[in-house]
Backbone as numpy.savetxt, mean C-alpha at the origin, in Angstrom:
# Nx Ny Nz CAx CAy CAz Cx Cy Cz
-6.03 15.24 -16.14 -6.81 15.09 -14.92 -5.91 15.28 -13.71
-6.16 16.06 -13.01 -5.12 16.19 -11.85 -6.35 16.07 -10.29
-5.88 15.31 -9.84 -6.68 14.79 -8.70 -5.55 14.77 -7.08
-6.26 15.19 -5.98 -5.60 14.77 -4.92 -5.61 13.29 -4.41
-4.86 12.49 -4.03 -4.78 11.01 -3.66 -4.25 11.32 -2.40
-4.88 10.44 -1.70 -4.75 9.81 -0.33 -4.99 8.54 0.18
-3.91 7.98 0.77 -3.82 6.68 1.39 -3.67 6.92 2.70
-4.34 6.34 3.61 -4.88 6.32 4.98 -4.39 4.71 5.42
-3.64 4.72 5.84 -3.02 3.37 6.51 -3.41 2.94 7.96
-2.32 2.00 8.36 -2.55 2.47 10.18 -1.80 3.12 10.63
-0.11 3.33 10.07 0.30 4.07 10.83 1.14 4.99 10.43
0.43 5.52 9.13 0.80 6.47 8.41 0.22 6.46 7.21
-0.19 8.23 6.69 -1.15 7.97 5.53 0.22 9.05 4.51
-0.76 8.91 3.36 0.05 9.52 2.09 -0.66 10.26 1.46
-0.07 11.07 1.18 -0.82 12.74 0.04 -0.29 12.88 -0.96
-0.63 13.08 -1.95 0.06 13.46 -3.28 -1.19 13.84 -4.19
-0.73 14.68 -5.77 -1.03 14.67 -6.86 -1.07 14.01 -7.50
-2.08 13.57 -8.14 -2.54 12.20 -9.56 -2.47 13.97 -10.59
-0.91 13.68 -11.35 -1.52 14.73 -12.48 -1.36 13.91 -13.62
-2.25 13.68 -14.45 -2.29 12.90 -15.42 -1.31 11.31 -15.68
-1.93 10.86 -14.61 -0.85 9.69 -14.24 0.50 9.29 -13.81
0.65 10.20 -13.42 1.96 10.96 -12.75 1.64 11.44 -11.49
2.64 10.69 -10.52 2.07 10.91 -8.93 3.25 12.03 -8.64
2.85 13.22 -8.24 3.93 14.06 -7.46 3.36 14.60 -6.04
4.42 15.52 -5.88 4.49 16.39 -4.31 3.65 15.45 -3.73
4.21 14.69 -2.82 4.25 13.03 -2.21 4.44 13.80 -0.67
3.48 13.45 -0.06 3.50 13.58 1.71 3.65 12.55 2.35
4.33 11.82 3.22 3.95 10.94 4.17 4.12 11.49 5.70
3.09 10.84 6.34 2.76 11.37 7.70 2.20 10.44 8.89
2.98 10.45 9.95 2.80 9.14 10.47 1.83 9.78 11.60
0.84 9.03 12.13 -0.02 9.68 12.90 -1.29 10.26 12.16
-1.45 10.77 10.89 -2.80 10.59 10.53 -3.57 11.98 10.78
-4.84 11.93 10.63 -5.73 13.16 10.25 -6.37 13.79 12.34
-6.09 12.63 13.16 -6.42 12.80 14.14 -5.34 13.30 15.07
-4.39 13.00 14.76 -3.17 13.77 15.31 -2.42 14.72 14.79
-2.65 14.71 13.57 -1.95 15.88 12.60 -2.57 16.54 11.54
-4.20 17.53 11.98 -4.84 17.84 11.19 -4.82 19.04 10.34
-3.61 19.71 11.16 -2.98 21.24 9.88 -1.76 20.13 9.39
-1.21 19.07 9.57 0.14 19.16 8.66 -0.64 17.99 7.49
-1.87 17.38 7.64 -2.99 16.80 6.75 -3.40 18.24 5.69
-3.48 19.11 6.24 -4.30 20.13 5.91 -2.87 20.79 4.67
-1.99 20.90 5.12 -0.81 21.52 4.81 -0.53 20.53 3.36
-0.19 19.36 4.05 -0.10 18.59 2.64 -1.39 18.33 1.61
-2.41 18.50 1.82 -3.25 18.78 0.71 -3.48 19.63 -0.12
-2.75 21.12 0.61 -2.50 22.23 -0.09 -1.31 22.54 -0.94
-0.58 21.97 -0.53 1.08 21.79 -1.08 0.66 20.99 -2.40
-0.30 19.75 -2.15 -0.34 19.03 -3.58 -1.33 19.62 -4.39
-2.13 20.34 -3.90 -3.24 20.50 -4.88 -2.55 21.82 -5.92
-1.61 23.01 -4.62 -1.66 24.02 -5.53 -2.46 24.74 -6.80
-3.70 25.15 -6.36 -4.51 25.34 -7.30 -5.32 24.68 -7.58
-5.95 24.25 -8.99 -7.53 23.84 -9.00 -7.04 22.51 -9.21
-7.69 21.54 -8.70 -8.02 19.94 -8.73 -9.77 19.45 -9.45
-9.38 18.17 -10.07 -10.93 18.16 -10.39 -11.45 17.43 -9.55
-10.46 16.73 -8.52 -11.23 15.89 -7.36 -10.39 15.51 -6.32
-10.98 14.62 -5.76 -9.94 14.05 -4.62 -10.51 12.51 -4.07
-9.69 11.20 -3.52 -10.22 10.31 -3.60 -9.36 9.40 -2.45
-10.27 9.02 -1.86 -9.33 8.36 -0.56 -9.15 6.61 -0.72
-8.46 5.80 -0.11 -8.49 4.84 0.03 -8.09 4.88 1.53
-8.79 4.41 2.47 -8.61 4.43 3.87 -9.09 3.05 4.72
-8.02 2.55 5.46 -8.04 1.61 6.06 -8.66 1.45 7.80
-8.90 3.03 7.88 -9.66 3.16 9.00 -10.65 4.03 8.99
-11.65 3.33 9.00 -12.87 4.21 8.44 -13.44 4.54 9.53
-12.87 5.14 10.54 -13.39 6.05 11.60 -12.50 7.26 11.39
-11.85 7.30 10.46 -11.28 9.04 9.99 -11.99 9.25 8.80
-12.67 8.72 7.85 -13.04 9.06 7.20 -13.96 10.34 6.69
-14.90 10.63 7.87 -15.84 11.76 7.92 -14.90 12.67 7.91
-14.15 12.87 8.93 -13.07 13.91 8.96 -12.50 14.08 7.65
-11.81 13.43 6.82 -11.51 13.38 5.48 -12.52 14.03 4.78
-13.53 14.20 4.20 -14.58 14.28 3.64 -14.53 15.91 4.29
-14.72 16.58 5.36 -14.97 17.89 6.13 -13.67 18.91 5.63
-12.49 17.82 5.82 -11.26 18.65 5.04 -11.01 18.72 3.86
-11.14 17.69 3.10 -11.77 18.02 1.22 -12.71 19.38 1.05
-13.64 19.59 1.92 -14.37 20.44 1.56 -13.96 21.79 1.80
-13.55 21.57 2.73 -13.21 22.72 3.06 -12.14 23.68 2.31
-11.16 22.43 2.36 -9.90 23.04 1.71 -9.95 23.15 0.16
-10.63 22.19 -0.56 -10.71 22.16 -2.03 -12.29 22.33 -2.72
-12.83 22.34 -1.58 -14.02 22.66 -2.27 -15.12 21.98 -2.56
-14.46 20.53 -3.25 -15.19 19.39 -3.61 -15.21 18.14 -3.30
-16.08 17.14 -3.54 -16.42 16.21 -2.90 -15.53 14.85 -2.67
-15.11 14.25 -1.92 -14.66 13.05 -2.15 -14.90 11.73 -2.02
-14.22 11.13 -2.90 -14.48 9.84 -3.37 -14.05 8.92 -2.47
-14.58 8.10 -1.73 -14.34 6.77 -0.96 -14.13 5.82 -1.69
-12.97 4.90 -1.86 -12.89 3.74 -2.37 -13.44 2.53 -1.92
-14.21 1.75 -2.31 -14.45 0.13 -1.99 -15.30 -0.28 -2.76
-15.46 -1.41 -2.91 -15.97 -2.27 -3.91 -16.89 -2.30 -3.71
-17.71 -2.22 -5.48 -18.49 -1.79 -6.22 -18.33 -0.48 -7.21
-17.50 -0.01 -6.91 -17.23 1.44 -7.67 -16.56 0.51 -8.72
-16.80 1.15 -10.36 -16.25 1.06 -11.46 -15.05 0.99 -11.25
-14.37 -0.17 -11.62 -12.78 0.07 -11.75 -12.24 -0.98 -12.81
-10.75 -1.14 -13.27 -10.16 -2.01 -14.17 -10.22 -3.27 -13.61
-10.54 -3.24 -12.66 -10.52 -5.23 -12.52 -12.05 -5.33 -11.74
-12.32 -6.75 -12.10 -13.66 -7.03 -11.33 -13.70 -8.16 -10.66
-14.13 -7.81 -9.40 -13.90 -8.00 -7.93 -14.80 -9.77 -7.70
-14.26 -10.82 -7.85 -14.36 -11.65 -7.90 -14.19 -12.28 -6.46
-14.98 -12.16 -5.34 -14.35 -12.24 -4.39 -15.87 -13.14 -3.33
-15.96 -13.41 -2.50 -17.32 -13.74 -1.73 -17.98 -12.48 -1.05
-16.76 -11.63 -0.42 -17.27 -10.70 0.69 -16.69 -9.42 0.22
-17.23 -9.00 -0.81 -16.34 -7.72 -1.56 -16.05 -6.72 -0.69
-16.52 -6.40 0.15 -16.89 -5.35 0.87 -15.85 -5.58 2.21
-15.14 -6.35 2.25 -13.80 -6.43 3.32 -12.66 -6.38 2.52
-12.79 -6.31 1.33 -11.55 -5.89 0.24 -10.85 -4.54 1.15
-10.26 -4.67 1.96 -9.26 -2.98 2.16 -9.31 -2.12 0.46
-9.57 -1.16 1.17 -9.81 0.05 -0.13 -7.23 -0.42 -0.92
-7.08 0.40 0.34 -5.54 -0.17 -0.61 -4.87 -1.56 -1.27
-5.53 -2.65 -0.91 -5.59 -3.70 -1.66 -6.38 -3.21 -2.94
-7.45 -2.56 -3.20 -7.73 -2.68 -4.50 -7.41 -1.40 -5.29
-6.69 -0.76 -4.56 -5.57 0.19 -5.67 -4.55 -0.37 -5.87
-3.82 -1.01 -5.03 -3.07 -1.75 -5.54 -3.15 -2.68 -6.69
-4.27 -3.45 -6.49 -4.79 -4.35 -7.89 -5.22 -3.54 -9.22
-5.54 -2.34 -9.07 -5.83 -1.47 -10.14 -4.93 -1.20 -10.98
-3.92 0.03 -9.73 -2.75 0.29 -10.30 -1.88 -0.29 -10.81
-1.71 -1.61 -10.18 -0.87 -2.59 -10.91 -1.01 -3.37 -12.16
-2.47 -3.14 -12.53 -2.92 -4.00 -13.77 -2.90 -2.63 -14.69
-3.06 -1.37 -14.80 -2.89 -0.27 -15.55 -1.48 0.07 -15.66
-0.46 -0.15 -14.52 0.82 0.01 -14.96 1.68 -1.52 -15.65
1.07 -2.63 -14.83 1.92 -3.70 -15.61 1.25 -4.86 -16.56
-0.33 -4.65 -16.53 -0.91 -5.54 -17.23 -1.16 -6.56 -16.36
-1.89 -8.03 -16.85 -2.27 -9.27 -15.82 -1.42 -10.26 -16.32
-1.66 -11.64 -15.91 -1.86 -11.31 -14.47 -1.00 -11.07 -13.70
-0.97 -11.21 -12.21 -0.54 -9.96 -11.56 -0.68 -10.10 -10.03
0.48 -10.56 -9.40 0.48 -10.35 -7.76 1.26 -9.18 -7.05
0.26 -8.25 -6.81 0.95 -7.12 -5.78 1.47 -7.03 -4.29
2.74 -7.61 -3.64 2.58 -7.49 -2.64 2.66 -5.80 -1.90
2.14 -5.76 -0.91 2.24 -4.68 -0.27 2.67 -4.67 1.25
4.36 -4.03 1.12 4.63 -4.38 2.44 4.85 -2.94 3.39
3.76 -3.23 4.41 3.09 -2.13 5.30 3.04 -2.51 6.60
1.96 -1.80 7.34 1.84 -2.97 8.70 1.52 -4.21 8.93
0.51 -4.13 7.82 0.31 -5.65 7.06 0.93 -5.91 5.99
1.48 -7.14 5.59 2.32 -7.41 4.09 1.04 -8.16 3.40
0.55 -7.47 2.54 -0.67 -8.15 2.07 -0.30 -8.83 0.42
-0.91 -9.66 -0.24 -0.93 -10.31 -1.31 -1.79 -10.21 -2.38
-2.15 -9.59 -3.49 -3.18 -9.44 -3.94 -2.41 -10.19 -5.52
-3.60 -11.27 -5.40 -3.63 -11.59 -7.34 -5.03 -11.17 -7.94
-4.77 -10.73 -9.12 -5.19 -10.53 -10.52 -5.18 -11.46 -11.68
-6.03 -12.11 -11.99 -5.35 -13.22 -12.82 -5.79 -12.71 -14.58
-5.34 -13.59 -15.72 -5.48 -12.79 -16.85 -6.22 -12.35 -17.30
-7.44 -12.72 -17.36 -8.86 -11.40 -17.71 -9.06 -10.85 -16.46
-8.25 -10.16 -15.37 -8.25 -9.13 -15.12 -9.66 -9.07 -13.57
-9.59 -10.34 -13.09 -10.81 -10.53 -12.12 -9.52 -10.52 -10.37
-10.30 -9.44 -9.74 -9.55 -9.76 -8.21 -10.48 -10.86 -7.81
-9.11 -11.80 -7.36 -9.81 -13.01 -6.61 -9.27 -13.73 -5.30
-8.27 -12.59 -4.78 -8.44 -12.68 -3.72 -6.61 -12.34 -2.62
-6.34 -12.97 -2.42 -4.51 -13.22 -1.87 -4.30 -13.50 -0.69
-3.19 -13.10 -0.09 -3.07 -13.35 1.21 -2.88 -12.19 2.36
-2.87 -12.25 3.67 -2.51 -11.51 4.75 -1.55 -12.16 5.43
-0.69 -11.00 5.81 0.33 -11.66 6.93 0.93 -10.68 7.95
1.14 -10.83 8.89 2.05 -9.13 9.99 2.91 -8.84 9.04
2.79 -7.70 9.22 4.22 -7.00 8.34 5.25 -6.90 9.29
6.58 -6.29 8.74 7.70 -5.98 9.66 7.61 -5.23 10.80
6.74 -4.05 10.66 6.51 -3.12 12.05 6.16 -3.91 13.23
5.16 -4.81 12.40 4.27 -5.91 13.94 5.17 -6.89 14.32
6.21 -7.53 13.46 6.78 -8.32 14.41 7.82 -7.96 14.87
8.33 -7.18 14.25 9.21 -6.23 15.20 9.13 -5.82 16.77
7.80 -4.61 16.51 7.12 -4.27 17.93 7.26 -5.18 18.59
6.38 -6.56 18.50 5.89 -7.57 18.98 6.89 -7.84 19.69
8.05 -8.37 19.69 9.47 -8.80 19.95 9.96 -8.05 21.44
9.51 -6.58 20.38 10.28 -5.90 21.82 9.13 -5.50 22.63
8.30 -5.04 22.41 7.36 -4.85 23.83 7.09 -6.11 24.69
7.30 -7.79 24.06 6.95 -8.29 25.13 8.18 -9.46 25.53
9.27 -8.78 25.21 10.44 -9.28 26.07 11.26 -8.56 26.96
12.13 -8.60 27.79 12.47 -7.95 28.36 13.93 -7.34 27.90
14.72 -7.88 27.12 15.98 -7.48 26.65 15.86 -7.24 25.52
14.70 -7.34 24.50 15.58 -7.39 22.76 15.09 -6.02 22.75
15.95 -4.82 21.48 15.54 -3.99 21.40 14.51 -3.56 20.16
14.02 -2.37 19.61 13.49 -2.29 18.45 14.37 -2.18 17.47
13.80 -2.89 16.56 15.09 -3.05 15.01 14.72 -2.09 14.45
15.51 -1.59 13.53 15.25 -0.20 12.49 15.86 -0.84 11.28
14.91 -0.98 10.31 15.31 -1.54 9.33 15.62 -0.52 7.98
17.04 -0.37 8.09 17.82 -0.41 7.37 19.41 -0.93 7.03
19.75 0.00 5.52 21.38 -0.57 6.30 21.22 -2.12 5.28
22.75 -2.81 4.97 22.67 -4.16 4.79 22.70 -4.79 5.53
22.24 -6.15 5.06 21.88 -7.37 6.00 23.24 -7.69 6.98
23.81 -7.62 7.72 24.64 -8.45 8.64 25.07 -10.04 7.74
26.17 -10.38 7.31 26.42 -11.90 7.22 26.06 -12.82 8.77
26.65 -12.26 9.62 26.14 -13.43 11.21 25.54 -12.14 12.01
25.09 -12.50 12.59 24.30 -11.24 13.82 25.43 -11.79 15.06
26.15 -10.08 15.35 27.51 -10.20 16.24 26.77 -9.37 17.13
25.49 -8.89 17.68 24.98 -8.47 18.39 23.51 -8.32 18.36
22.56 -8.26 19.28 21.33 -8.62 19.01 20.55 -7.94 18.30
20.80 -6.53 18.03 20.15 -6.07 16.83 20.68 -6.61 15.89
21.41 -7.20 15.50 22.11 -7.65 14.02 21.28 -8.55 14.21
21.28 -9.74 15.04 20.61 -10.87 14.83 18.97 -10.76 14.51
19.00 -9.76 14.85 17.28 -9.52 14.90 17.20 -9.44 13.29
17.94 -8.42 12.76 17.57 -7.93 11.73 17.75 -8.79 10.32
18.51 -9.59 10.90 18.67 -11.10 10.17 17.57 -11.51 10.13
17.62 -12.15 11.34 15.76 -12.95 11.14 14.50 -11.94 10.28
14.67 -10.60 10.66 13.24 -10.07 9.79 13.60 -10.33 8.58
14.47 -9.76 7.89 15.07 -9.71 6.39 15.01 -11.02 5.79
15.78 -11.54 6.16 15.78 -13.45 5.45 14.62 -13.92 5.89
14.61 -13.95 7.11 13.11 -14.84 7.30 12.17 -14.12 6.51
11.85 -12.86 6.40 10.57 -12.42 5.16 10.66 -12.42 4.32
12.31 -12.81 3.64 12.17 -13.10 1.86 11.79 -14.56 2.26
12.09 -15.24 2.97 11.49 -16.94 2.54 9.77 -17.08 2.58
9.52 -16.62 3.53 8.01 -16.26 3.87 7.42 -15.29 2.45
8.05 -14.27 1.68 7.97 -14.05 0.24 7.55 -15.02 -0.45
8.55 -15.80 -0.91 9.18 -16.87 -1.62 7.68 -17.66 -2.03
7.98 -18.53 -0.11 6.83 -19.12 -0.08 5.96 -19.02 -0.55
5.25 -17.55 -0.17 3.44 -17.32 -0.44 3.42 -17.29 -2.09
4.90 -16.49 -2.53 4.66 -16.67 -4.15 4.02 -17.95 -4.76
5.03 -18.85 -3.97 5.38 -20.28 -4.95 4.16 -20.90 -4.61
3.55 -20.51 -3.48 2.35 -21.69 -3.53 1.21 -20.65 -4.39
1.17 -19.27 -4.55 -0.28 -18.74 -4.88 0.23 -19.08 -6.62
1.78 -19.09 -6.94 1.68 -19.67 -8.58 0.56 -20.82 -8.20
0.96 -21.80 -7.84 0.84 -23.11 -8.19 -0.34 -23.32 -7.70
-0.96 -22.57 -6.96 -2.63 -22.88 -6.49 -3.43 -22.42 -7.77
-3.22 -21.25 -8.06 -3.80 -20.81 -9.40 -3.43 -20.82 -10.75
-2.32 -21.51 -10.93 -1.63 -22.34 -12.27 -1.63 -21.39 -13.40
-1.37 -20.05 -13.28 -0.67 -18.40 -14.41 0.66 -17.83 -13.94
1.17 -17.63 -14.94 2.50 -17.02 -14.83 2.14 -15.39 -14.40
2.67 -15.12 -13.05 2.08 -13.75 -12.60 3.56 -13.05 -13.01
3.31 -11.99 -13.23 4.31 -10.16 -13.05 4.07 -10.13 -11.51
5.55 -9.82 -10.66 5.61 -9.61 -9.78 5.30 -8.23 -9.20
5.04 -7.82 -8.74 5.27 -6.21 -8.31 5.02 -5.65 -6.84
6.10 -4.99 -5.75 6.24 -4.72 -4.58 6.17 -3.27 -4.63
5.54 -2.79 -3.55 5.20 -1.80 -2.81 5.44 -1.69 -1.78
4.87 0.09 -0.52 4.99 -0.53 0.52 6.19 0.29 0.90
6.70 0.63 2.75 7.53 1.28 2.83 8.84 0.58 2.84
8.37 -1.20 3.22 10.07 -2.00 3.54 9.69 -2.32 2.40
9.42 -2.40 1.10 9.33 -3.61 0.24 10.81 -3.62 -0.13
11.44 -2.48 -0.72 12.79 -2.26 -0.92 13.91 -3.17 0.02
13.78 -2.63 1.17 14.78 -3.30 2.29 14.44 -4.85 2.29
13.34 -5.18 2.23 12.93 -6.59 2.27 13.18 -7.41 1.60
13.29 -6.63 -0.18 13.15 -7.68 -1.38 14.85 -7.37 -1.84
15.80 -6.42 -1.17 17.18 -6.28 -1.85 18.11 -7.22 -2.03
18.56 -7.80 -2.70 19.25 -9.32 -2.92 18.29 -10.21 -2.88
17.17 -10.26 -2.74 16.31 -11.34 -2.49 16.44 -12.29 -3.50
16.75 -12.01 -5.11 16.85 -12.50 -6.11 15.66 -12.95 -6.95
14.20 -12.44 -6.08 13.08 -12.64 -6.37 12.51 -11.53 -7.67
12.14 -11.74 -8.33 12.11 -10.70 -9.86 10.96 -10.07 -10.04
10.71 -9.01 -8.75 9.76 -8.16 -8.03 9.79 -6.80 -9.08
9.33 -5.93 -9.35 9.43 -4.59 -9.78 9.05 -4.07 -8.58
9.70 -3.10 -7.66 9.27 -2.23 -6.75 8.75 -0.45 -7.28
7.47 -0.65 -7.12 6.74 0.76 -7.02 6.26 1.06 -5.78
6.46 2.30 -5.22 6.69 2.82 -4.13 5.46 3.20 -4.47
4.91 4.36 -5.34 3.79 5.25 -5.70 2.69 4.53 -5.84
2.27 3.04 -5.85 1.66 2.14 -6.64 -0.07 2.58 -6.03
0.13 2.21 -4.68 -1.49 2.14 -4.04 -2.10 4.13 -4.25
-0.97 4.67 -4.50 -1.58 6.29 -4.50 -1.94 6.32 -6.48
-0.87 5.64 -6.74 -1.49 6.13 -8.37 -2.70 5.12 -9.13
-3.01 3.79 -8.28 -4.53 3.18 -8.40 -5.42 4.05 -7.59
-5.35 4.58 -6.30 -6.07 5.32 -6.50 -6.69 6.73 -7.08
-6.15 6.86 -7.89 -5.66 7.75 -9.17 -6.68 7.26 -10.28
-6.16 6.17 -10.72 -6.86 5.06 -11.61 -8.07 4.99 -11.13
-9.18 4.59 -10.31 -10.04 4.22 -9.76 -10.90 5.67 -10.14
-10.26 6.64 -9.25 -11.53 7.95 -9.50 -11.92 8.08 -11.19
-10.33 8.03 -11.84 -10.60 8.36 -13.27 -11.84 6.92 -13.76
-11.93 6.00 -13.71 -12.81 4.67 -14.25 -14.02 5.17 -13.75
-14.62 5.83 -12.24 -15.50 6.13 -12.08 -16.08 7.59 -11.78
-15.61 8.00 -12.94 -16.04 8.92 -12.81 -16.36 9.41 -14.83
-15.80 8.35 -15.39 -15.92 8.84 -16.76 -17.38 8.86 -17.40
């Protein structure tokens, strides 16, 4: 099955090939279908190369979506698949308000229960660092939200007058000998404890031994030394939604 995947974020979406569970020729593009609608256009062609049997979005701003749908057609021909709950998938959506599930929270919960089994907390660290558990028969029931690194970053510097924007990479600084060091201290350590935390209480609120698993563009920089026993998949929310078209569509 070879399918086009797309993740639609806020501030940057992703393109690639689902070829038989195998995510390749990987786009990322910051700015989106409204600001960059030939290099959208470009990377759908680059991944599809030839015939696809579909294509399937997970999008967090569903005022690009139509647009999505006009460039599927155009460019490939055929129809695409919107993710959100109610569509057939490997886990079942145990939730009050299914329908505010973010479509990439529940590729994430997909993908992660088809690549690592249950149960199962995915964090995803993006603009939002979101939390998703899976527990062992395989029911989403719910997790957490929190700013991700971009937002408190920004945050910092647009509304002070001296600190600058951090760029997170690079190792951690032992002392911050200048104020980007110090900054970058506080994001890094302070978001593995804030990690830590949300882990240790969502174990112990829901009393199962979860499989960890990180995503996400900082999850890497975030979780390195952390000592926290994360598996980082980068591909994760593009190859559930991978997973998802294939469940509904069989």
């Amino acid at each position: 099955m070879k399918l086009i995947v797309i993740d639609v974020g806020n501030t940057s979406t992703g393109i690639a090939l689902y070829d038989h569970g195998k995510i390749i020729r990987v786009t990322h593009l910051k700015g989106g279908i409204r600001k960059q609608p030939e290099a959208c256009a470009e990377a759908i062609r680059k991944a599809a190369r030839g015939m696809v049997n579909g294509a399937v979005l997970g999008s967090v701003v569903p005022g690009v979506n139509p647009a999505w749908k006009r460039m599927i057609k155009h460019e490939l021909g055929c129809d695409l698949l919107i993710v959100k709950a109610g569509i057939t998938m490997d886990v079942v959506v145990d939730y009050p308000e299914p329908q505010t599930i973010g479509a990439d929270r529940l590729a994430d919960a997909v993908g992660g229960v088809r690549r690592y089994g249950a149960p199962l907390i995915v964090a995803d660290f993006g603009t939002a660092l979101t939390f998703d558990v899976i527990t062992r028969d395989h029911r989403y029931i719910g997790g957490v939200i929190t700013p991700g690194l971009p937002l408190m970053s920004d945050y910092l510097y647009e509304r002070t007058a001296l600190l600058p924007r951090v760029e997170f990479t690079g190792e951690c600084p032992k002392v911050g000998q200048s104020t980007q060091q110090a900054m970058r201290i506080g994001a890094q350590i302070g978001y593995r404890g804030m990690v830590r935390e949300i882990v240790t209480y969502l174990k112990k609120s829901v009393g199962q031994k979860f499989k960890l698993v990180a995503t996400g563009g900082y999850a890497r920089w975030a979780l390195e030394g952390s000592g926290m026993d994360f598996v980082i998949d980068q591909d994760l929310t593009l190859y559930g939604l991978g997973c998802i078209w294939e469940s509904a569509n069989r």
